[in-house]
N, C-alpha and C positions, 0 to 999 in steps of 0.2 A: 397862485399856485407856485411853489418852491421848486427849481430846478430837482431837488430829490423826488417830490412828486409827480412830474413829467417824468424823470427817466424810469419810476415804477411803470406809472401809464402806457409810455412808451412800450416797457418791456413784456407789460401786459397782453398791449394790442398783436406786438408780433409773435408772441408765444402762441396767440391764438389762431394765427394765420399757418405758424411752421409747424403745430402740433393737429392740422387735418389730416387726418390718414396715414397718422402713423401708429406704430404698436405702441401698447402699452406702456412697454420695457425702454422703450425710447422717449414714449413723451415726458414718462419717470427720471430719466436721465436727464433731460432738457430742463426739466423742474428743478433738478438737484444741480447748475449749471447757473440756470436762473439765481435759485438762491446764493450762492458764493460769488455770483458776479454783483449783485444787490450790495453785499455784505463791502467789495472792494469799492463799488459806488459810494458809499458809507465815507469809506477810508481815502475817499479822492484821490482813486488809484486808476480807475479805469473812466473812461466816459461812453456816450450811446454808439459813437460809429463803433470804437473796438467792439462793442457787446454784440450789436449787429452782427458783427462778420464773426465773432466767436458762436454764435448760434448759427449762423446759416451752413461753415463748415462743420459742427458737432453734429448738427441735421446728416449731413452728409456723409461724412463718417460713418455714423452710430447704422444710417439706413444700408449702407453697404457690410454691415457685422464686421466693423473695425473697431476695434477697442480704443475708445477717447477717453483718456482720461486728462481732464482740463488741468491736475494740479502736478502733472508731469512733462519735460519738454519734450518735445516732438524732435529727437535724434535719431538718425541714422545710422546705425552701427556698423562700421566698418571689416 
């Protein structure tokens, strides 16, 4: 099995664990998160811990009705 096919696997297994009991509207988001971190897996940009901890805080985020959007930084505005 090819480390690309583990880190699907992987990502598989815990989208199935973060996506019990949540809405819709969020396991949707986690799916669309899923796939553009896949696509940076591709591009040997990210590896499984970042993707981890990018899903476990987007979980959390999105469940508390904060608006996450992965392909903007996360600043503070002063």
């Amino acid at each position: 099995m090819s480390n690309r096919e583990k880190f699907e696997r992987d990502l598989t297994l815990l989208l199935s664990n973060l996506t019990v009991e949540v809405s819709p509207e969020v396991e949707n988001k986690i799916n669309m998160l899923k796939d553009w971190l896949l696509k940076l897996e591709k591009e040997n940009v990210v590896k499984i811990n970042h993707t981890v901890m990018e899903f476990v805080c987007a979980k959390f985020l999105l469940q508390k009705g904060i608006v996450y959007d992965h392909l903007q930084p996360m600043v503070k505005e002063l």
